[in-house]
N, C-alpha and C positions, 0 to 999 in steps of 0.2 A: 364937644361931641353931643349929637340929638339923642336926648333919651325922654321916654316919658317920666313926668312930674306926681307921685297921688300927694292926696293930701284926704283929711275929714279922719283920722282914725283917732281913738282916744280911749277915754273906761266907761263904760256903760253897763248900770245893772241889768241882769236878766230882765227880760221883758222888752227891753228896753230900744233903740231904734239907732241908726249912724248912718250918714252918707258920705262914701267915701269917692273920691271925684279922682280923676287921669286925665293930664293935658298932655297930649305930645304933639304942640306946633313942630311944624317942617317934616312932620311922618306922614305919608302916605297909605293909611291903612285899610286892608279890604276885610279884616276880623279883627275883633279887637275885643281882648279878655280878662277876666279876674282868676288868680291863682290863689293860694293861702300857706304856709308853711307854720306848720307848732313845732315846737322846741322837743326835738328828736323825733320826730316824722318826717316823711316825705311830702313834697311840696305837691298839692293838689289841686285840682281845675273847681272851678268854682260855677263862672258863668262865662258866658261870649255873647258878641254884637256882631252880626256882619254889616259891610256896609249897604247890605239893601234893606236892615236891620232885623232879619230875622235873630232870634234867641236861644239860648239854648241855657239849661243849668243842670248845675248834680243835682241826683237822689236827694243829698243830706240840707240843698237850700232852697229846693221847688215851692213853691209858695209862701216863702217867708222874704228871699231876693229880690229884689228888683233890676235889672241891668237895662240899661238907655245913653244913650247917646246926643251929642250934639255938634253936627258936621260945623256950623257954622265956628263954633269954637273950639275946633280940634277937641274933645273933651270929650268921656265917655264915664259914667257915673254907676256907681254902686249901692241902691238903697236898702238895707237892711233894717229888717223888722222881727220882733218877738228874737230878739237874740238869746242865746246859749251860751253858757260855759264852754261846749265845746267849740264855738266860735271863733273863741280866744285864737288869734296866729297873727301872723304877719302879710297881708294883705297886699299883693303884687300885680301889676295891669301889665301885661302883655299884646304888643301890636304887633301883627300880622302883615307884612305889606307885600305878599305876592302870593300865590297856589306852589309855583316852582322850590323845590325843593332849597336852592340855593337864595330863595330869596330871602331878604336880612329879616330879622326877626326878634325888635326894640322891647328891653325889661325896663321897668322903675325897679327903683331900691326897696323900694314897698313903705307900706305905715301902719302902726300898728294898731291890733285890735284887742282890746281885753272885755273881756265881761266877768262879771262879777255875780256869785250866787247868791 
């Protein structure tokens, strides 16, 4: 079964900086996004790429994110800076491959993120 790949998550103290990468060869994506989930929360939007690559992010990661893309290698990337404690969650890439309602719509298992005070 196709599903996207992340990878790049680990422990990093405050301040401190991570990039975390999503490959999903054989997906056709026209947005393609980063989610988060912490341990008894809800799972929350992070950032998105579409594919004509406009951007978009939350409130809580607007100038510290960075979201980009690389069609060439199915790949869409997460660079994170001046990270937080409340950073800390599990870090999930979501592909988009249609507007239509019914069109499929590919998770990763995610990787995770810690930061340290």
């Amino acid at each position: 079964q196709v599903r996207p790949v992340e990878s790049g998550g680990g422990l990093v103290q405050s301040g401190g900086s991570l990039r975390l990468s999503c490959t999903f060869s054989g997906i056709t994506g026209i947005r393609m996004g980063w989610y988060r989930q912490a341990p008894g929360k809800e799972r929350e939007w992070v950032a998105a790429i579409t594919s004509r690559g406009r951007t978009s992010y939350a409130d809580s990661v607007d100038g510290r994110f960075t979201i980009s893309r690389d069609n060439g290698k199915a790949t869409v990337y997460l660079q994170m800076d001046n990270l937080k404690p409340e950073d800390t969650a599990v870090y999930l890439c979501q592909i988009q491959t249609g507007v239509a309602v019914e069109s499929p719509i590919y998770w990763g298992q995610g990787t995770q993120v810690t930061v340290s005070s």
